[in-house]
C-alpha positions as CSV (number, residue, x, y, z in Angstrom):
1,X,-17.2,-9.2,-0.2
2,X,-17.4,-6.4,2.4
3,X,-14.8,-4.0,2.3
4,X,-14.7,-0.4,3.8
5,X,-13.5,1.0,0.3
6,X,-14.7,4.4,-0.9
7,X,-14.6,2.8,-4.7
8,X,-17.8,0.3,-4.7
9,X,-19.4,-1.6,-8.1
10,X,-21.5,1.7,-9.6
11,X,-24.7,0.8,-10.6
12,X,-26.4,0.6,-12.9
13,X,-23.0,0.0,-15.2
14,X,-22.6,-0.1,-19.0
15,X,-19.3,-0.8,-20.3
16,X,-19.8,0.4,-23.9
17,X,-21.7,3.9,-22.9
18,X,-18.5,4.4,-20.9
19,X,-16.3,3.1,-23.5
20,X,-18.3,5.4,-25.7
21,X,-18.3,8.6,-23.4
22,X,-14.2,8.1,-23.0
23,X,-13.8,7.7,-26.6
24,X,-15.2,10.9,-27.0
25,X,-13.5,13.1,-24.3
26,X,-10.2,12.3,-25.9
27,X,-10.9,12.4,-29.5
28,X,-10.5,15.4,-31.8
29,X,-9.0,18.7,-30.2
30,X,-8.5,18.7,-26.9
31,X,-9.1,16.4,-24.1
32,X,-12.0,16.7,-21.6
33,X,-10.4,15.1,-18.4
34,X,-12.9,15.8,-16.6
35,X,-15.1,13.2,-17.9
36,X,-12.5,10.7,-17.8
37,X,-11.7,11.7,-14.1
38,X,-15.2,11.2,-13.1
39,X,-15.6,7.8,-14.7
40,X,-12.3,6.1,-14.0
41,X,-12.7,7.1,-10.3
42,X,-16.4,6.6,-9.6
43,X,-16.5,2.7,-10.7
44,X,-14.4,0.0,-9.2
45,X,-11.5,-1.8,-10.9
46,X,-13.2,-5.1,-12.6
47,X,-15.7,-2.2,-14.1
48,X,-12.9,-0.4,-15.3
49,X,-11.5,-3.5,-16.6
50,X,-14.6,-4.1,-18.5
51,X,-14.8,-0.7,-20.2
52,X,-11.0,-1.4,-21.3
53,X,-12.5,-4.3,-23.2
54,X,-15.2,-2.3,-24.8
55,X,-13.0,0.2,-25.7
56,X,-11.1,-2.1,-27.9
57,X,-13.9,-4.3,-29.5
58,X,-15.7,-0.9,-30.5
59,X,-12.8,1.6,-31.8
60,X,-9.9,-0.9,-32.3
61,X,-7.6,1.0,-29.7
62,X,-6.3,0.8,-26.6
63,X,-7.6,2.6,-23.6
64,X,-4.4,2.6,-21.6
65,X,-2.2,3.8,-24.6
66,X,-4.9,6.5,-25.8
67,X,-5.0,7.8,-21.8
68,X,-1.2,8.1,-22.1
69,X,-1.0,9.9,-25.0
70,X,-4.0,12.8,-23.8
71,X,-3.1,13.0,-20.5
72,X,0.4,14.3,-18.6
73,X,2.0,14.5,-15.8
74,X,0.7,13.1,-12.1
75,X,-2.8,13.3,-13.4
76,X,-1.6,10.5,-16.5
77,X,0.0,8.1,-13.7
78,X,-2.9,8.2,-11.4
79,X,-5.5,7.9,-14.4
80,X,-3.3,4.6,-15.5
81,X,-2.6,3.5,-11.9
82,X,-6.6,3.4,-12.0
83,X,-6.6,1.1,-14.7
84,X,-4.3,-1.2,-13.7
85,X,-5.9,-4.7,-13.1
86,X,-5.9,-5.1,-8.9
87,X,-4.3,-8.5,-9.4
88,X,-1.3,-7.3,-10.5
89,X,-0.9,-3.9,-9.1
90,X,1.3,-4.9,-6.4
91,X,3.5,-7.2,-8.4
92,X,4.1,-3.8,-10.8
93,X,4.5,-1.6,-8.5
94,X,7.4,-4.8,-7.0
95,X,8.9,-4.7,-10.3
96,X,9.0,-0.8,-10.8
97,X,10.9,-0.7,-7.1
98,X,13.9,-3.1,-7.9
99,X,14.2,-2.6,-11.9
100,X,17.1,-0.3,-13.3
101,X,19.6,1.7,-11.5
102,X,18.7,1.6,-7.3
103,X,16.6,0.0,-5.6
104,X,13.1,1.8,-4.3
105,X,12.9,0.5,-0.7
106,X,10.3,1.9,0.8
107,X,8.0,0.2,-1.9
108,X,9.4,-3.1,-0.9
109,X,8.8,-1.9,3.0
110,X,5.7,-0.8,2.2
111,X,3.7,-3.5,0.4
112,X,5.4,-6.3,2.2
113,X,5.0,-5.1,5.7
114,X,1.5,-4.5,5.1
115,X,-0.3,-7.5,3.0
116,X,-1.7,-10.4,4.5
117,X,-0.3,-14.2,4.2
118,X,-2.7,-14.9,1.2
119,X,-2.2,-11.5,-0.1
120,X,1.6,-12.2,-0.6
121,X,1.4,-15.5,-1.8
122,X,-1.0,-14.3,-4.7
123,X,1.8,-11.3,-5.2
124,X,4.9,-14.1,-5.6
125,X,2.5,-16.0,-8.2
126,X,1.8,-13.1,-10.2
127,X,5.2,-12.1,-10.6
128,X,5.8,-15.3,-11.5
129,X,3.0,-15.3,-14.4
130,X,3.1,-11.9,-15.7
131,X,6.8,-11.3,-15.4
132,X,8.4,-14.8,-15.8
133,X,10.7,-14.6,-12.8
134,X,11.0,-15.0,-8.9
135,X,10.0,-12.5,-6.8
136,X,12.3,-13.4,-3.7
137,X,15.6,-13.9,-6.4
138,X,14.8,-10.7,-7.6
139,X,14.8,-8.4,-3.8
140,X,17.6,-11.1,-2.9
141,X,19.8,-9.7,-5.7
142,X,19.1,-6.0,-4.7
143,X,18.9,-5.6,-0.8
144,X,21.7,-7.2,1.9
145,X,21.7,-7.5,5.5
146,X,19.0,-8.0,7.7
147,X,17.0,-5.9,6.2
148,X,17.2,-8.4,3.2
149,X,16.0,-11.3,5.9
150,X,13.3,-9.8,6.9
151,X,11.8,-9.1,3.4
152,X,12.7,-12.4,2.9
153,X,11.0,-13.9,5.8
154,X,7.7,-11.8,5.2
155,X,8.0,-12.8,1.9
156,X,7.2,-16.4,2.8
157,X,3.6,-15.6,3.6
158,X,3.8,-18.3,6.5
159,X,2.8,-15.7,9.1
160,X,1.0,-17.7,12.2
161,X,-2.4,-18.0,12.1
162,X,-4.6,-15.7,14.6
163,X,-6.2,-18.5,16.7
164,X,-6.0,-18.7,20.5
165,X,-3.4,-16.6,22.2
166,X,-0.6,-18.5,24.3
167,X,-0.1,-16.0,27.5
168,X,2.8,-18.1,28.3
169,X,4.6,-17.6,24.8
170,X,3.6,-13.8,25.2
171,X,5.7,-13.6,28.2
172,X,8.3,-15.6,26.8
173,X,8.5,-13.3,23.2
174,X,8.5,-10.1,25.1
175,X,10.9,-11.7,27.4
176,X,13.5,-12.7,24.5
177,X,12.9,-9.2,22.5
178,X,13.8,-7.4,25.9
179,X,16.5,-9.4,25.9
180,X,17.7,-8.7,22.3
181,X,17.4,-5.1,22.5
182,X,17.8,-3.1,25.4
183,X,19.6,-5.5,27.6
184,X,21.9,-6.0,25.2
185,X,25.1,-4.3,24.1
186,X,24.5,-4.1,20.5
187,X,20.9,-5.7,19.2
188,X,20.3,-9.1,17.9
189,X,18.7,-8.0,14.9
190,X,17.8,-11.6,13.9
191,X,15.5,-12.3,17.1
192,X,13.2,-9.7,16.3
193,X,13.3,-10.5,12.7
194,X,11.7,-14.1,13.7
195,X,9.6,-13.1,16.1
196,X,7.6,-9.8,14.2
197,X,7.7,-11.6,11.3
198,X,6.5,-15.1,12.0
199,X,4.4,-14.6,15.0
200,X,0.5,-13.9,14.8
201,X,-0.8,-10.7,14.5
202,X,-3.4,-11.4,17.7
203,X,0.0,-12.9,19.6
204,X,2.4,-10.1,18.6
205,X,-0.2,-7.0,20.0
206,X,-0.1,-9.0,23.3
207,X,3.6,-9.4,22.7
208,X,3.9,-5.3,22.5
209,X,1.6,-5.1,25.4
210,X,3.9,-6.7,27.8
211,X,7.2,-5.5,26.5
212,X,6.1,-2.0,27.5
213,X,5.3,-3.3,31.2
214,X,8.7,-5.1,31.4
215,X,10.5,-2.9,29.7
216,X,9.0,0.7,30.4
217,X,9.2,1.3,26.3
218,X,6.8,1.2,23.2
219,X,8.5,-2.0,21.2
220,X,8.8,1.4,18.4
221,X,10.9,3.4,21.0
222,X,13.3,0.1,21.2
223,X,13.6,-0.4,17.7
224,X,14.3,3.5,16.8
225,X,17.1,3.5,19.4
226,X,18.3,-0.2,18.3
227,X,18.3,-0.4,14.5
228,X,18.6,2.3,12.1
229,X,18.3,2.5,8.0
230,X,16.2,0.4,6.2
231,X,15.9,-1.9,8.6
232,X,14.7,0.2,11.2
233,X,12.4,1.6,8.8
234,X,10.7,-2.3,8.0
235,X,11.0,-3.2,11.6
236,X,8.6,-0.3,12.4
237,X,6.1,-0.4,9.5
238,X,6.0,-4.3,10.5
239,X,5.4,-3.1,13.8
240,X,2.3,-0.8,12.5
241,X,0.7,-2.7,10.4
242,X,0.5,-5.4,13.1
243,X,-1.3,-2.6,15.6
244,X,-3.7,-1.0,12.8
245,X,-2.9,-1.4,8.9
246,X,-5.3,1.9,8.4
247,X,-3.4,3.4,11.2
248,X,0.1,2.5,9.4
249,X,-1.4,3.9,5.7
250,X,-2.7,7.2,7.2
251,X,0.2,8.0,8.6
252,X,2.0,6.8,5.1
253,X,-0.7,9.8,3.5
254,X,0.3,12.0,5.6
255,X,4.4,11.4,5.3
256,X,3.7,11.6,1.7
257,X,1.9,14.9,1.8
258,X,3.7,16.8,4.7
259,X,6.5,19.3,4.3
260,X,8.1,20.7,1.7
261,X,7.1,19.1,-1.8
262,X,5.2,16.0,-2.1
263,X,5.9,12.1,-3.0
264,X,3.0,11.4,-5.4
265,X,4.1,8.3,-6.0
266,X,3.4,6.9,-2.9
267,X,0.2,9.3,-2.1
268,X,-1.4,7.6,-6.0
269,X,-0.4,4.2,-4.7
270,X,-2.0,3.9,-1.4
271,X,-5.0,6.1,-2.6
272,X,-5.2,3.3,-5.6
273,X,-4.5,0.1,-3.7
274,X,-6.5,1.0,-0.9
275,X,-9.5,2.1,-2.4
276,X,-11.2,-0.6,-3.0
277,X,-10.0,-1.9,0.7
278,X,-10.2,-0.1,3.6
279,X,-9.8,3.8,2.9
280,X,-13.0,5.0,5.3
281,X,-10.6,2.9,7.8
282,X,-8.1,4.9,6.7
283,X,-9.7,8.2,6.3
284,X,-10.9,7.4,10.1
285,X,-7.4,7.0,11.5
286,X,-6.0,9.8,9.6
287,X,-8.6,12.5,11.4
288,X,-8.2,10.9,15.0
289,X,-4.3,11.1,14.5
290,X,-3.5,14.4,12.3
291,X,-6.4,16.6,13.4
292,X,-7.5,17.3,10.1
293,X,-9.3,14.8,7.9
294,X,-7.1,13.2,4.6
295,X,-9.5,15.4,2.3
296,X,-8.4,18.7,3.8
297,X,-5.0,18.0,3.2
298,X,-4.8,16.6,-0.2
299,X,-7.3,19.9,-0.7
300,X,-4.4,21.8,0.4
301,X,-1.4,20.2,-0.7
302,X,-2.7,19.2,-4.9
303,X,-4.2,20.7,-8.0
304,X,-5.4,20.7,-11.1
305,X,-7.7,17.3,-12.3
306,X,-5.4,15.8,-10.4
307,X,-6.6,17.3,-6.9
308,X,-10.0,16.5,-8.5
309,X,-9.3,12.5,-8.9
310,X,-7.6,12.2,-5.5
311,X,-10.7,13.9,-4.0
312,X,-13.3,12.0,-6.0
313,X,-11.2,8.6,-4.5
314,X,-11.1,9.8,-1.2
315,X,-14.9,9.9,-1.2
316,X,-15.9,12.7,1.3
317,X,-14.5,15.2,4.4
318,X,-14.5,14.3,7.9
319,X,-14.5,17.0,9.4
């Protein structure tokens, strides 16, 4: 499958040497992370899941558990984030944002605004399998409103298919959104709910196109002054990730990493999720629209093994 991850198959791979050379940076005294760093990070996720396996048919233990126990802190979460099988990492990271006390919406906004059709069909299955319940019960019984109808609507997968695009629809969709938002005294939330979530991604682009020569405004500008909340906040990332999904998670690095303090959790996720995926895309976008490349700024804003992982992942400067 071509992707334009920075985490490819290594080659030439052994399982049990790796199994071996992990064993040995944990056991004893002291823990030699970076050996673990540099493993975990330079081979790609079905690999890992392979040495996971060796681990356990040659020392009787299990890789995850042993990693928890050595390691601490950010460096521990991204090391296991690394070993979480892909197929499930978006259903976990699901379940993490609506289990226990408050819900962790801009998980939900994120991953659902931002995964294909087939991509959350797979997700619903999974959650299905691994965590014996329904996904859309589950976001139903912890969001309200309209943002609530739009996760659920996305949630449905049933996105158009990009095929031919309808100029007269186009027209007719900008037309009605004009309609909704700015015309109106007070928005009609539910029209643009249908229309950016159902609508193909080639049809909707169009769509923004010709709202801004009707209207004089970005669709963005509209739904900032219209909405507000978590709502807004899903509107827009929908809105993104319909112009450029690597555009939408640069700009979600940067959020993560700018200002005061940073949100890890989100910076490990969309380093891990996307690195198999699209990341030079990424990596790309973030340089044209930050003016300074993704590497300089987790350079500057990490530490530690840590720092050393992200960089590893990140897979090179752009300077």
């Amino acid at each position: 499958m071509y992707t334009r991850g920075t985490v490819t198959a290594f080659s030439p791979f052994d399982a049990r040497a790796d199994a071996e050379a992990l064993r040995k940076a944990m056991k004893g005294m002291g823990t030699d992370e970076e050996t673990i760093l540099k493993i975990l990070t330079s081979r790609n996720n079905a690999q890992r899941q392979e040495i996971a396996s060796a681990f356990k048919t040659l020392f009787g233990r299990d890789l995850v558990d042993d990693l928890k126990s050595e390691l601490t802190g950010k460096f521990e979460t991204l090391m296991v984030s690394l070993m979480r099988p892909a197929r499930i990492f978006d259903a976990h990271a699901l379940r993490h944002a609506i289990k226990g006390a408050g819900t962790n919406e801009k998980v939900l906004t994120e991953i659902l605004a931002s995964r294909t059709p087939a991509e959350v069909q797979n997700i619903k299955q999974v959650y299905m399998q691994e965590y014996e319940a329904n996904l859309e019960d589950k976001i139903t019984g912890e969001t309200s409103g309209h943002f609530q109808r739009l996760l659920v609507v996305l949630l449905q997968g049933n996105r158009d298919p990009d095929g031919r695009v309808d100029e007269a629809l186009v027209e007719k969709d900008a037309q009605v959104l004009f309609r909704a938002g700015e015309l109106k005294w007070g928005t009609d939330e539910e029209t643009f709910i249908t229309i950016l979530g159902t609508r193909s991604v080639s049809h909707l682009r169009r769509v923004f196109d010709k709202y801004m020569t009707i209207s004089g405004f970005q669709i963005e500008e509209t739904i900032d002054r219209e909405t507000s909340g978590d709502l807004e906040k899903l509107l827009l990332a929908v809105v993104k990730c319909i112009r450029s999904v690597p555009a939408y998670f640069a700009e979600t690095l940067y959020y993560s990493m700018k200002g005061a303090g940073t949100d890890d959790d989100t910076l490990i996720r969309v380093m891990v999720s996307r690195s198999e995926i699209d990341l030079l895309d990424i990596r790309h976008e973030f340089r044209k629209n930050f003016a300074k490349s993704l590497h300089q700024m987790i350079q500057k804003d990490t530490s530690g093994d840590y720092r050393k992982a992200l960089l590893l992942l990140c897979g090179g400067d752009d300077e």
